[in-house]
PDB file of N, CA, C and O in Angstrom:
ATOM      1  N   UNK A   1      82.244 119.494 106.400  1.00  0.00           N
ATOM      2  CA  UNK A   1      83.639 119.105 106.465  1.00  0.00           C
ATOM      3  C   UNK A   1      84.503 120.326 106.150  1.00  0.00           C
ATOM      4  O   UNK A   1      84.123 121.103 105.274  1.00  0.00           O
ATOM      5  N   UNK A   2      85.640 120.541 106.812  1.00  0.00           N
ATOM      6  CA  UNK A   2      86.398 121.618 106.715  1.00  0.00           C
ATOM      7  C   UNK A   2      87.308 121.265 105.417  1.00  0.00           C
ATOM      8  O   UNK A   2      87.650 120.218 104.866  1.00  0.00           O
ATOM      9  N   UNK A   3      87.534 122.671 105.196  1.00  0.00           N
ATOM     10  CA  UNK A   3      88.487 122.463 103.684  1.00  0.00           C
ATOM     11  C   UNK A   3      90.248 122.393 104.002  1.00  0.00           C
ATOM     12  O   UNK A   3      90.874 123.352 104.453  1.00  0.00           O
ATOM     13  N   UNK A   4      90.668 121.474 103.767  1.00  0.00           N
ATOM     14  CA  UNK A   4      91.742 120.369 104.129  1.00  0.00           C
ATOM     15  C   UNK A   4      92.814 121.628 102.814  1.00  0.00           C
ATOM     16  O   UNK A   4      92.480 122.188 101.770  1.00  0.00           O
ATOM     17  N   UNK A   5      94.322 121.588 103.731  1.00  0.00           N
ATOM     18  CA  UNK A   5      95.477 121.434 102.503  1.00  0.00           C
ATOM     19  C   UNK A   5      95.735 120.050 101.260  1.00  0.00           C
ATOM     20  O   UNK A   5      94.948 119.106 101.176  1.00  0.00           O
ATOM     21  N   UNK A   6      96.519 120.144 100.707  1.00  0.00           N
ATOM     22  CA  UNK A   6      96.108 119.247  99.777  1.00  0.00           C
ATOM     23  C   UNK A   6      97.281 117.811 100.003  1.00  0.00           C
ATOM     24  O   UNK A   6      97.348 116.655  99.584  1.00  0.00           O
ATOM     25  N   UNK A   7      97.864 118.458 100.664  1.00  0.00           N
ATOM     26  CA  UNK A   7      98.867 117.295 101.421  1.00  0.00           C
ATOM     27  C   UNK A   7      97.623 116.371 102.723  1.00  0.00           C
ATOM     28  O   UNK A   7      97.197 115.222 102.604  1.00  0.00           O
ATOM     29  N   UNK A   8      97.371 117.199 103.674  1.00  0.00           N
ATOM     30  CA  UNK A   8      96.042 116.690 104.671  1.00  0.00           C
ATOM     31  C   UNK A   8      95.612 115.763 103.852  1.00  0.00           C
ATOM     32  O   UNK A   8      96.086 114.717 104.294  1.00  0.00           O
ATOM     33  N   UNK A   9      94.802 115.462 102.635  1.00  0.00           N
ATOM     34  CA  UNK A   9      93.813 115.613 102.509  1.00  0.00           C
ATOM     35  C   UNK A   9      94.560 113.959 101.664  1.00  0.00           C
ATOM     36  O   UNK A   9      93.805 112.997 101.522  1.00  0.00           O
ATOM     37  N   UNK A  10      96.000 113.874 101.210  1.00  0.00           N
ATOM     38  CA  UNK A  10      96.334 112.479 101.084  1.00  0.00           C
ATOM     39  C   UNK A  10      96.989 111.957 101.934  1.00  0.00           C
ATOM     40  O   UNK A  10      97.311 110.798 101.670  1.00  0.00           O
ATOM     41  N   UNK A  11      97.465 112.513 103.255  1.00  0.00           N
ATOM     42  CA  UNK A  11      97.702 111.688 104.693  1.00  0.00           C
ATOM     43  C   UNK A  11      96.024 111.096 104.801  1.00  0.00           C
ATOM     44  O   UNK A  11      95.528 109.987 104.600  1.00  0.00           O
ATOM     45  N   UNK A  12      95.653 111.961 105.074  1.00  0.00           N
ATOM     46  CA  UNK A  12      93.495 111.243 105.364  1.00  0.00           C
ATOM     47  C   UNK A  12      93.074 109.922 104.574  1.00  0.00           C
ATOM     48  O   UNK A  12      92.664 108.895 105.115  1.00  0.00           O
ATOM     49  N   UNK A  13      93.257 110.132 103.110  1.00  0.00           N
ATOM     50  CA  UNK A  13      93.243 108.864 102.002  1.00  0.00           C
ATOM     51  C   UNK A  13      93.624 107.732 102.324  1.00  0.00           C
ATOM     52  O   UNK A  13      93.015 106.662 102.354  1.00  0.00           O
ATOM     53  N   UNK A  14      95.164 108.126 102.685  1.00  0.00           N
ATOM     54  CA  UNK A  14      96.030 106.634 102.405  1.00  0.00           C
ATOM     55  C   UNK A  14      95.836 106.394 104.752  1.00  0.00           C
ATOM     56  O   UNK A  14      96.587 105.585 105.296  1.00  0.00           O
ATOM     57  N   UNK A  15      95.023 107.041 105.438  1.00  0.00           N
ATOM     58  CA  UNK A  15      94.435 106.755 106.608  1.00  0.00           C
ATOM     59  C   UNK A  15      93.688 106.260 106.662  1.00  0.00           C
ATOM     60  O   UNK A  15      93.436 105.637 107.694  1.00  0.00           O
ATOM     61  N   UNK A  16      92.762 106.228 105.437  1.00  0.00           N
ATOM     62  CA  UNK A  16      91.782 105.543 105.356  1.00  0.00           C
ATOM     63  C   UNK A  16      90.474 106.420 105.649  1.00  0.00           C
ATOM     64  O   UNK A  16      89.347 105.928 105.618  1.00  0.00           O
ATOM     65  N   UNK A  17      90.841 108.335 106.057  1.00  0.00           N
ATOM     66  CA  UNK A  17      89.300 108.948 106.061  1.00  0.00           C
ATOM     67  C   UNK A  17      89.074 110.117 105.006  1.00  0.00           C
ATOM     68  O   UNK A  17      89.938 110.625 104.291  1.00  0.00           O
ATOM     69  N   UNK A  18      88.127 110.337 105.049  1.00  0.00           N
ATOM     70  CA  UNK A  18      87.489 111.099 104.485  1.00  0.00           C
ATOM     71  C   UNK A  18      88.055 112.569 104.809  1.00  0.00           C
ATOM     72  O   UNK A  18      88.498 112.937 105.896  1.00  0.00           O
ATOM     73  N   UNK A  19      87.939 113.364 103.580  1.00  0.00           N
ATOM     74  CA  UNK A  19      89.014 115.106 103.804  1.00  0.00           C
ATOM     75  C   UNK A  19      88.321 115.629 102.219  1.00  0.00           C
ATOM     76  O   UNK A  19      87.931 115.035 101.214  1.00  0.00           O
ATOM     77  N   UNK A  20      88.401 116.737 102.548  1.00  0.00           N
ATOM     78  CA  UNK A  20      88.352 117.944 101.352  1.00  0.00           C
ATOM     79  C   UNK A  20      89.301 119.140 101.447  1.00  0.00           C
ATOM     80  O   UNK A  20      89.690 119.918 102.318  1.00  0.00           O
ATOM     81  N   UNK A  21      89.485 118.928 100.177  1.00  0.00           N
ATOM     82  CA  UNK A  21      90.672 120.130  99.693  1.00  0.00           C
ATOM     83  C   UNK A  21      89.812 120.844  99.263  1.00  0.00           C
ATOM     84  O   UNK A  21      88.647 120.779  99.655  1.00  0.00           O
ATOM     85  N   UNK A  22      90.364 121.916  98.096  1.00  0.00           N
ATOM     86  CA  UNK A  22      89.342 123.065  96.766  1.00  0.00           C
ATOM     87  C   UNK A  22      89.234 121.896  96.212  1.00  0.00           C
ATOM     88  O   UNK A  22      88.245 121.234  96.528  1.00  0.00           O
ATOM     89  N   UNK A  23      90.221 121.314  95.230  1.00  0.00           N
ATOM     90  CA  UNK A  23      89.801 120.496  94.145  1.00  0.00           C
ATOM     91  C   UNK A  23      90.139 118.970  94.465  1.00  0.00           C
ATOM     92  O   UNK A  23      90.093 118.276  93.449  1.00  0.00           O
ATOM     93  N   UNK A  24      90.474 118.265  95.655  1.00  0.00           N
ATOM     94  CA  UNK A  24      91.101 117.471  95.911  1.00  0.00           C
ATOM     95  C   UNK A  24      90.191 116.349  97.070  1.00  0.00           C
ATOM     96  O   UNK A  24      89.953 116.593  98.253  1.00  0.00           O
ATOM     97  N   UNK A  25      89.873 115.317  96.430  1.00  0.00           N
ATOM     98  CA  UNK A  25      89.107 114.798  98.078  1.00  0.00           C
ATOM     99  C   UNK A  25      89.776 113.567  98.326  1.00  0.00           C
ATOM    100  O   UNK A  25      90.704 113.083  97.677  1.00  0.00           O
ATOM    101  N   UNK A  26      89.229 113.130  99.296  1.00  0.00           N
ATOM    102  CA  UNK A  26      89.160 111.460  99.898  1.00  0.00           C
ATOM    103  C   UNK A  26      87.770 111.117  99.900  1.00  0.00           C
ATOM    104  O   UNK A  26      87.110 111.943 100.530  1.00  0.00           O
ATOM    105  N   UNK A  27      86.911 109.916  99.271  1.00  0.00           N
ATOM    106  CA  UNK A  27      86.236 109.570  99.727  1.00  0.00           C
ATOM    107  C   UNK A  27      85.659 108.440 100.033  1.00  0.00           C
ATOM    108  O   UNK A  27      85.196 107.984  98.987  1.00  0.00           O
ATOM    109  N   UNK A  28      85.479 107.867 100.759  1.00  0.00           N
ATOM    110  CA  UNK A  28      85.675 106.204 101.019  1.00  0.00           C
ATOM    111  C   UNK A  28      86.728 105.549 100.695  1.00  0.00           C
ATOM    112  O   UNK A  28      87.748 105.930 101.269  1.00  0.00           O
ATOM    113  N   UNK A  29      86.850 104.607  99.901  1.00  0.00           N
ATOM    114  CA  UNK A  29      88.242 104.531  99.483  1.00  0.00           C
ATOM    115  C   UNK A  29      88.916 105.289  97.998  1.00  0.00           C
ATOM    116  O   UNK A  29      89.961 105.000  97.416  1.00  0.00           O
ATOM    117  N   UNK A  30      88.471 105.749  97.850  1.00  0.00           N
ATOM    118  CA  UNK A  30      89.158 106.249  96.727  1.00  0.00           C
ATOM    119  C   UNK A  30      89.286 108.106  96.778  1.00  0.00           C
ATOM    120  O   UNK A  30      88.653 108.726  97.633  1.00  0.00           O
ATOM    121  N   UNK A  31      90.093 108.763  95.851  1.00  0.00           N
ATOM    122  CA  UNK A  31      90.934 110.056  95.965  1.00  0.00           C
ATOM    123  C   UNK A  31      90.755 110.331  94.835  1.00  0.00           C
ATOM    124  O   UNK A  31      90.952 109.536  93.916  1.00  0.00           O
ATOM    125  N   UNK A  32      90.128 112.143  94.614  1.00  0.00           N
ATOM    126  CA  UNK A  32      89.506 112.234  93.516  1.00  0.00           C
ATOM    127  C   UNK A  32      90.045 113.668  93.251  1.00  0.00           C
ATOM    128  O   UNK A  32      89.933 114.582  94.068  1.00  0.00           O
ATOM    129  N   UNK A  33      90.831 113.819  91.648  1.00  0.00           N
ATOM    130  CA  UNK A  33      91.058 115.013  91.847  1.00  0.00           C
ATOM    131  C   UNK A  33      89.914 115.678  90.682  1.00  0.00           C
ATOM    132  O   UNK A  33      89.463 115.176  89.653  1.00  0.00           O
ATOM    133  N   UNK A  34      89.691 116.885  91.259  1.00  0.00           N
ATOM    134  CA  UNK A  34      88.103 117.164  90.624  1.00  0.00           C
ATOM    135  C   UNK A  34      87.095 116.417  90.894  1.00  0.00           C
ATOM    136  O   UNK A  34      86.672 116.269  92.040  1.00  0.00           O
ATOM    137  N   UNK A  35      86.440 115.687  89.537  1.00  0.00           N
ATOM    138  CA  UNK A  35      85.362 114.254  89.871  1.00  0.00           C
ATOM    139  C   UNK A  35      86.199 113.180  89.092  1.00  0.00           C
ATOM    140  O   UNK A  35      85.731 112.082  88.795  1.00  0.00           O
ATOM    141  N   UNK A  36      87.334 113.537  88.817  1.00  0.00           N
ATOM    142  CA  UNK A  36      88.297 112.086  88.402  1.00  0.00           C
ATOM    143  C   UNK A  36      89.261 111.310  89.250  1.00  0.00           C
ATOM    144  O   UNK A  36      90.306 111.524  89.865  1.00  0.00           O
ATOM    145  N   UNK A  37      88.397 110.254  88.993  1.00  0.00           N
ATOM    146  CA  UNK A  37      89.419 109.164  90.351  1.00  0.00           C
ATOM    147  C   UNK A  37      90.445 108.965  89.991  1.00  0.00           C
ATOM    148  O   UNK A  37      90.614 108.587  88.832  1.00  0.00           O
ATOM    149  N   UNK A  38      91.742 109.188  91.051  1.00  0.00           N
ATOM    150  CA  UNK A  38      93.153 109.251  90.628  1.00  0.00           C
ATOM    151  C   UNK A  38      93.867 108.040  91.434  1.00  0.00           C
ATOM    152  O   UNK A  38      95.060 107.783  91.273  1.00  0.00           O
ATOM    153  N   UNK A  39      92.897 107.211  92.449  1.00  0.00           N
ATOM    154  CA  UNK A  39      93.828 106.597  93.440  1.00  0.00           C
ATOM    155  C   UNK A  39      92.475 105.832  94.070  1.00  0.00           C
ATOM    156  O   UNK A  39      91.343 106.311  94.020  1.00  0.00           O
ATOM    157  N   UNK A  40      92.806 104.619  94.637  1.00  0.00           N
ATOM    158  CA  UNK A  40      91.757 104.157  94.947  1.00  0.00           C
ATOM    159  C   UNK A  40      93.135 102.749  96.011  1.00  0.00           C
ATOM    160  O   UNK A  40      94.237 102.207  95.934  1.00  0.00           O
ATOM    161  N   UNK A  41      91.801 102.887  96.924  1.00  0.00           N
ATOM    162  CA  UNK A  41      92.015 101.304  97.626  1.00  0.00           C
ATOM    163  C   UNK A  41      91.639 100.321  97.261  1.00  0.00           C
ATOM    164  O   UNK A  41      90.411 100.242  97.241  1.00  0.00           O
ATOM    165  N   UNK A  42      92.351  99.183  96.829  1.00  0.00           N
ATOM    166  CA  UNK A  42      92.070  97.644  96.552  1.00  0.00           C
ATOM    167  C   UNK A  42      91.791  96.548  97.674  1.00  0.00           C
ATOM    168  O   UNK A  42      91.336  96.833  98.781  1.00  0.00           O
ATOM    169  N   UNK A  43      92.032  95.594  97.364  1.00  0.00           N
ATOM    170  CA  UNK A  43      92.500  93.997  98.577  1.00  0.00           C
ATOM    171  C   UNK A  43      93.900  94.180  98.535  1.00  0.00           C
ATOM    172  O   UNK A  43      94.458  93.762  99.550  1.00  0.00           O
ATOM    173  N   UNK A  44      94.705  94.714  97.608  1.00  0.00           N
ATOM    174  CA  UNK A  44      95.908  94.829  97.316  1.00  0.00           C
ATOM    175  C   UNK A  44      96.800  95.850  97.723  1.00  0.00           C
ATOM    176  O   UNK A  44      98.022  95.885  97.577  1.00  0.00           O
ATOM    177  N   UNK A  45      95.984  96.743  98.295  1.00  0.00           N
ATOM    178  CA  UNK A  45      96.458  98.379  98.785  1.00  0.00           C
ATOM    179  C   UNK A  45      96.265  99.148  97.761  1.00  0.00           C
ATOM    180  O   UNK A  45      95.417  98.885  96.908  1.00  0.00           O
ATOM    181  N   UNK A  46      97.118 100.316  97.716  1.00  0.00           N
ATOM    182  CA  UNK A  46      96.613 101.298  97.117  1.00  0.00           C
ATOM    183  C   UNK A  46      97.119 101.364  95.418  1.00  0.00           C
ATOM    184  O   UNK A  46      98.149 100.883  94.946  1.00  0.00           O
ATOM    185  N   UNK A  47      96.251 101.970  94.847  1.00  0.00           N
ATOM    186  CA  UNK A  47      96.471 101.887  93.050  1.00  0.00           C
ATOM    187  C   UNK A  47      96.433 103.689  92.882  1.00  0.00           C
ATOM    188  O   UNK A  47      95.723 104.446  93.543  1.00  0.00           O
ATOM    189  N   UNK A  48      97.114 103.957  92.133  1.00  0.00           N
ATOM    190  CA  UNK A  48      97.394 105.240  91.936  1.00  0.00           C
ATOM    191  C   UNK A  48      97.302 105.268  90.357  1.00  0.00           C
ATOM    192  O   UNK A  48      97.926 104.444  89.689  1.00  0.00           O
ATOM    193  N   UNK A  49      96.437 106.324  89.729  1.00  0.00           N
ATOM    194  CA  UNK A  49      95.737 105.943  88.033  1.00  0.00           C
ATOM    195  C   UNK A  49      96.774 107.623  87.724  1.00  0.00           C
ATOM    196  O   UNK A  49      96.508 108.720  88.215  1.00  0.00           O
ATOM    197  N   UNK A  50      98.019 107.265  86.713  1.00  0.00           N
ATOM    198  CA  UNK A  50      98.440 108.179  86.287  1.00  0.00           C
ATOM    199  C   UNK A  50      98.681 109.353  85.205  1.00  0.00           C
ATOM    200  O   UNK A  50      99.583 109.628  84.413  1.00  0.00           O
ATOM    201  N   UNK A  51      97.182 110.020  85.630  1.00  0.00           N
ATOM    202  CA  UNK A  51      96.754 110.964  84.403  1.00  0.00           C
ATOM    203  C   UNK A  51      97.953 112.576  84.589  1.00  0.00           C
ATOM    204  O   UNK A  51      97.774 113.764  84.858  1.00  0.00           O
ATOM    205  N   UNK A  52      99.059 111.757  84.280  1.00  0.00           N
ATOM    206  CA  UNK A  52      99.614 113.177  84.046  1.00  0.00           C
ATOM    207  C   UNK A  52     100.576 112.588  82.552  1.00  0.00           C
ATOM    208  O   UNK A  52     100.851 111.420  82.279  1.00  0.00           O
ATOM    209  N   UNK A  53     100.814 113.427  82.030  1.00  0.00           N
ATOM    210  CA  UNK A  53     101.371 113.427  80.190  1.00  0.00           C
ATOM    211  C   UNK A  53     102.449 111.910  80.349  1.00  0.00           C
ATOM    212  O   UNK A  53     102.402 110.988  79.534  1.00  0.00           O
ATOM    213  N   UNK A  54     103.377 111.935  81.572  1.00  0.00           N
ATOM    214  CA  UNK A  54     104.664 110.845  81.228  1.00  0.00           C
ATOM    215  C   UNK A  54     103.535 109.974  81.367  1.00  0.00           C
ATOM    216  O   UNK A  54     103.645 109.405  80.281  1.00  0.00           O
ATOM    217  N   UNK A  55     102.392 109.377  81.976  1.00  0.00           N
ATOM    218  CA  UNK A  55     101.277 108.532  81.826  1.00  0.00           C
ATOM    219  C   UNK A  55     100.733 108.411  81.127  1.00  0.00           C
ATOM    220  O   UNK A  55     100.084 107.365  81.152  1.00  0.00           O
ATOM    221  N   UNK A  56     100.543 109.291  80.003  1.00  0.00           N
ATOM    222  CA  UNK A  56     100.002 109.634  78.348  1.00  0.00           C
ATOM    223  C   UNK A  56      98.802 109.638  78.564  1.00  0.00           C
ATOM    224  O   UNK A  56      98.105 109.010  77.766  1.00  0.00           O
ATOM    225  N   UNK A  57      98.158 110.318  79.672  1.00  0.00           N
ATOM    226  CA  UNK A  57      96.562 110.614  79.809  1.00  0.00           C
ATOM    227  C   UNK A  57      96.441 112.051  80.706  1.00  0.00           C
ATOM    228  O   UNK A  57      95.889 112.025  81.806  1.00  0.00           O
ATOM    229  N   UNK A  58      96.983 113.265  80.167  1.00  0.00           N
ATOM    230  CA  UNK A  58      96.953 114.306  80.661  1.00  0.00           C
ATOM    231  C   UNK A  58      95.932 114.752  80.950  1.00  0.00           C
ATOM    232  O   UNK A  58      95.112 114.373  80.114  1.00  0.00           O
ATOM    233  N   UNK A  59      95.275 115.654  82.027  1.00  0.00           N
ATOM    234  CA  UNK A  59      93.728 116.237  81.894  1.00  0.00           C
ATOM    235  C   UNK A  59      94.054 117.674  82.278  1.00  0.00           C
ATOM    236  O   UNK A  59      93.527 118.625  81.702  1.00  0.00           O
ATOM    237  N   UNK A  60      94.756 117.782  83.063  1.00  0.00           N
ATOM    238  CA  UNK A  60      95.202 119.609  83.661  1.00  0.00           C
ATOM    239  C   UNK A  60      96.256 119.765  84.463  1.00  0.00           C
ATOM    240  O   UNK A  60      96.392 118.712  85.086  1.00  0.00           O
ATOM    241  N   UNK A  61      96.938 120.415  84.717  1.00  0.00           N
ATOM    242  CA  UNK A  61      98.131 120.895  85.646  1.00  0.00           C
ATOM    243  C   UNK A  61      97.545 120.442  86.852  1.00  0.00           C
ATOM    244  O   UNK A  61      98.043 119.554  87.543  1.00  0.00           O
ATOM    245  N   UNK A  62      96.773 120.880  87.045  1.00  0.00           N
ATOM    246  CA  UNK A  62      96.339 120.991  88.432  1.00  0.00           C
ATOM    247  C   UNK A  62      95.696 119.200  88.814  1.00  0.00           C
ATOM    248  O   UNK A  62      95.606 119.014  90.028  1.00  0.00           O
ATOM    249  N   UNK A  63      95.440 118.451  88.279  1.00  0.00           N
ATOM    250  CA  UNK A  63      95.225 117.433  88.427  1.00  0.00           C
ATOM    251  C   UNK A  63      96.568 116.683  88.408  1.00  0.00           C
ATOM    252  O   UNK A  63      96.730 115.905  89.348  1.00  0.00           O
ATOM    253  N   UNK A  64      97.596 116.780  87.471  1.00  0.00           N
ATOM    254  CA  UNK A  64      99.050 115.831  87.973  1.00  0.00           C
ATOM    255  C   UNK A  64      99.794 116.528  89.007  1.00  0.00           C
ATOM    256  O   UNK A  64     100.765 115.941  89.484  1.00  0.00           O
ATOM    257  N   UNK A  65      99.572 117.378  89.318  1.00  0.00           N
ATOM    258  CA  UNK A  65      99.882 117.632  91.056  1.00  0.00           C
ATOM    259  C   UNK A  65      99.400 117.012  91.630  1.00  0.00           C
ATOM    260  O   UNK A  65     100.091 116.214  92.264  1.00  0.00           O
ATOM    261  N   UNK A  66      98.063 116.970  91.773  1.00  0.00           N
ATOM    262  CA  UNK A  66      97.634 116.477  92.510  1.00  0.00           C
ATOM    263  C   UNK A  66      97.930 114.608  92.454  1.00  0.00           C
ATOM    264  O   UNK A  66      97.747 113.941  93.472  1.00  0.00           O
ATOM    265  N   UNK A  67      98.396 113.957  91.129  1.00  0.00           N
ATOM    266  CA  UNK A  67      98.601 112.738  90.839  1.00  0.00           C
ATOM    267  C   UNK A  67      99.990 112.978  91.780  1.00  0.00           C
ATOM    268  O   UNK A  67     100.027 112.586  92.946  1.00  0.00           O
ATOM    269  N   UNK A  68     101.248 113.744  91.060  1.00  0.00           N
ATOM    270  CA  UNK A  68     101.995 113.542  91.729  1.00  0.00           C
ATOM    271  C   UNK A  68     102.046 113.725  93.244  1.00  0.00           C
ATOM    272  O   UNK A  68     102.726 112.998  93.968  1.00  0.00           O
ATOM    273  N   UNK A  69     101.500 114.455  93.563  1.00  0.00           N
ATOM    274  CA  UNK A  69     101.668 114.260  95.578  1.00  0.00           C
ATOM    275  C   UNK A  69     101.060 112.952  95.991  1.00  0.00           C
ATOM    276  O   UNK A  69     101.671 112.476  96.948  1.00  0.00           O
ATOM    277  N   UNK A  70     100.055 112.217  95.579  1.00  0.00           N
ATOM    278  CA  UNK A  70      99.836 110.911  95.863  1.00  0.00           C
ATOM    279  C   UNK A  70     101.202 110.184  95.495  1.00  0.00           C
ATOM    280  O   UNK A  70     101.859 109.590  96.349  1.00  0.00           O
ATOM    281  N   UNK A  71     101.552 110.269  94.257  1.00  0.00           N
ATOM    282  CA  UNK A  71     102.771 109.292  94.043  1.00  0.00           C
ATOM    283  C   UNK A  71     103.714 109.205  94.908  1.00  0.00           C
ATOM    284  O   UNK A  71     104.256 108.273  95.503  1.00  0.00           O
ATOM    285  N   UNK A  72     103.827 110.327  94.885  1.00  0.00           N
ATOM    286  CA  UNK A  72     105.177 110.694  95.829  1.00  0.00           C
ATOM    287  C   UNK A  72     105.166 109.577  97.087  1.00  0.00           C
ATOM    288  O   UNK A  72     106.263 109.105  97.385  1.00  0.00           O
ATOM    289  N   UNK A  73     104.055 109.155  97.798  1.00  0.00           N
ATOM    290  CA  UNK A  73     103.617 108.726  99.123  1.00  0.00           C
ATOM    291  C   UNK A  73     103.499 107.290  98.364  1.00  0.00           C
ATOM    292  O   UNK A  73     103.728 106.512  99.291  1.00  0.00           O
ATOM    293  N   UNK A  74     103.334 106.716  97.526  1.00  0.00           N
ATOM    294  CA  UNK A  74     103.090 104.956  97.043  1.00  0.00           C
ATOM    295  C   UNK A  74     104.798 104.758  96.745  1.00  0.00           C
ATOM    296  O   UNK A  74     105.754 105.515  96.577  1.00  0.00           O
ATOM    297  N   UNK A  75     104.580 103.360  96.785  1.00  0.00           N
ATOM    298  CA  UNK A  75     105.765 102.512  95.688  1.00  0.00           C
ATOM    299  C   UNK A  75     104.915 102.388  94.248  1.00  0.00           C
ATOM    300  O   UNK A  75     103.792 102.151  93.801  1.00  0.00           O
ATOM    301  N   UNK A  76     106.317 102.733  93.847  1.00  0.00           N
ATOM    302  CA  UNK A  76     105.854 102.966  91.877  1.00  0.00           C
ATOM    303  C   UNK A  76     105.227 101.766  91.449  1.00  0.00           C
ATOM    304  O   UNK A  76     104.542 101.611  90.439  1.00  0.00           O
ATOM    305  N   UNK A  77     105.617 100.694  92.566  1.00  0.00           N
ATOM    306  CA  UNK A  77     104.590  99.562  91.761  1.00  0.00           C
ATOM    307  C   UNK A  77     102.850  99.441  91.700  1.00  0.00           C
ATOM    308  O   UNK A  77     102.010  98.767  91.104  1.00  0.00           O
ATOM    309  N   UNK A  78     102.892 100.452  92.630  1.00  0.00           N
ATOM    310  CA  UNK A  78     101.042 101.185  92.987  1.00  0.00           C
ATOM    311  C   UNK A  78     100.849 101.779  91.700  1.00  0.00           C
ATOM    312  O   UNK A  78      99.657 101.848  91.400  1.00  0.00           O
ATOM    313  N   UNK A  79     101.627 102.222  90.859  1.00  0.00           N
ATOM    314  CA  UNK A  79     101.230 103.443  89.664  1.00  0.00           C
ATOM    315  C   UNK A  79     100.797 102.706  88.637  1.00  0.00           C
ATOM    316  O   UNK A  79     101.616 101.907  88.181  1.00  0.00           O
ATOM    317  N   UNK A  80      99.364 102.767  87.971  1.00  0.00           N
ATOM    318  CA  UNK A  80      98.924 102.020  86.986  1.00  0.00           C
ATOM    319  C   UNK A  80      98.776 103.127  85.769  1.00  0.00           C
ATOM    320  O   UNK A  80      98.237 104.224  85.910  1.00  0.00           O
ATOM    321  N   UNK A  81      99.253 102.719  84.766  1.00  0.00           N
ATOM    322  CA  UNK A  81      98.925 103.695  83.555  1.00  0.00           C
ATOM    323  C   UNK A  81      97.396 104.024  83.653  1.00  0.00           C
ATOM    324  O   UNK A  81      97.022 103.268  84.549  1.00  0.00           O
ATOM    325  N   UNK A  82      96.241 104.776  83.200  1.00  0.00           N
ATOM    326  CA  UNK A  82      95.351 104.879  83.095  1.00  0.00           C
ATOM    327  C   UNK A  82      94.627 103.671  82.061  1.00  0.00           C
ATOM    328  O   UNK A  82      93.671 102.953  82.356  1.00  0.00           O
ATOM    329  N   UNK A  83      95.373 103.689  80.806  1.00  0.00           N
ATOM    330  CA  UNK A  83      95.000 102.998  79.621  1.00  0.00           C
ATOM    331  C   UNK A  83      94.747 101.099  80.140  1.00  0.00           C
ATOM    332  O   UNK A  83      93.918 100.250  79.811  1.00  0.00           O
ATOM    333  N   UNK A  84      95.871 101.100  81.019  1.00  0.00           N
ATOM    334  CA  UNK A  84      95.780  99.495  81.682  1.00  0.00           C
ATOM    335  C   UNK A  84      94.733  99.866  82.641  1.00  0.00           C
ATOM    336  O   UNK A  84      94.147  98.894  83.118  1.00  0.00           O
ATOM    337  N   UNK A  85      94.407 100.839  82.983  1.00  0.00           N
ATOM    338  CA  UNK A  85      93.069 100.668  84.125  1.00  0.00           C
ATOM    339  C   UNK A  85      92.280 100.480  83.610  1.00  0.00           C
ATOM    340  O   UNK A  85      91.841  99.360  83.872  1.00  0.00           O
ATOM    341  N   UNK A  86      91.548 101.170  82.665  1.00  0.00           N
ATOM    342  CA  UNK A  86      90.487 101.210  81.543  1.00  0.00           C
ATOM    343  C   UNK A  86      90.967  99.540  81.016  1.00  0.00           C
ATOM    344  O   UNK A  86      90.091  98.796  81.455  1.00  0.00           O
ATOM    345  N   UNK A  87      91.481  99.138  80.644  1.00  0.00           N
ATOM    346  CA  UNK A  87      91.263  97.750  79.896  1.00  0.00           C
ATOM    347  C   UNK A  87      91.005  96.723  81.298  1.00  0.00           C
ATOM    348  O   UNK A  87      90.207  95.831  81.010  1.00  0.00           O
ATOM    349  N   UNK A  88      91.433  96.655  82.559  1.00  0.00           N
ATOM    350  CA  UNK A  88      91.377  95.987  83.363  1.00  0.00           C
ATOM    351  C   UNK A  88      90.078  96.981  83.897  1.00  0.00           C
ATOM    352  O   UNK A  88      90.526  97.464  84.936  1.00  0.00           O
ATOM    353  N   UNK A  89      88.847  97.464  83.722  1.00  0.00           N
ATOM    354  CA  UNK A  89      87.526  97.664  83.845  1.00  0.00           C
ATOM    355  C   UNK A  89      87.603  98.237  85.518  1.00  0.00           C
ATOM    356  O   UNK A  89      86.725  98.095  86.368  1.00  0.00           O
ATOM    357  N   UNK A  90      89.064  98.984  85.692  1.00  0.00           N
ATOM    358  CA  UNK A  90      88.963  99.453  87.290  1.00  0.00           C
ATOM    359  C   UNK A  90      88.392 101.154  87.047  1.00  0.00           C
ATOM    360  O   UNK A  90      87.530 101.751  87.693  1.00  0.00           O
ATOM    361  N   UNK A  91      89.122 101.585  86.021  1.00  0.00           N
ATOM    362  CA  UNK A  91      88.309 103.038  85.297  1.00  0.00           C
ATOM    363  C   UNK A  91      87.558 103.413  84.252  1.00  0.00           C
ATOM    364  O   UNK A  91      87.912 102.668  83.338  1.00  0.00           O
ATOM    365  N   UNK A  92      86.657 104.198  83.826  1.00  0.00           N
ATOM    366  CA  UNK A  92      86.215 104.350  82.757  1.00  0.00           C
ATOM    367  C   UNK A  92      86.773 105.365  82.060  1.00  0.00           C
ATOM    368  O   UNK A  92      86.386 105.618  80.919  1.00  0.00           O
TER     369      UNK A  92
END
């Protein structure tokens, strides 16, 4: 698979295919920045898991970019705190 921009690579996601960035993928349904799932497809559409600090689950710069360019593309009602994902058993 060719190595995707990092915009590509969440048009592909929320398309429904498969893409690689450097640190950024699509794969099946879900969008992974690094090996942490940031976004995933439901029955419900799309859920967006918000590990950047205003989400109070920071991990790196380079990962809430990558949160935020997904956001940017959902309705905020897609944006789940991380902490409510983890209690609703969608993340670990």
């Amino acid at each position: 698979m060719a190595i995707s921009t990092n915009s590509d690579v969440i048009n592909s996601f929320l398309s429904g295919r498969d893409a690689r960035g450097l640190n950024l993928f699509a794969r099946g349904s879900s969008l992974y920045s690094y090996n942490l799932k940031i976004a995933e497809w439901t029955d419900n559409g799309v859920i967006v898991y918000d590990f950047t600090s205003k989400g109070g689950d920071f991990r790196s710069m380079t990962t809430s970019q990558h949160v935020g360019l997904i956001k940017r593309e959902v309705k905020s009602s897609s944006i789940m705190l991380p902490e409510v994902a983890r209690h609703a058993g969608l993340i670990f």
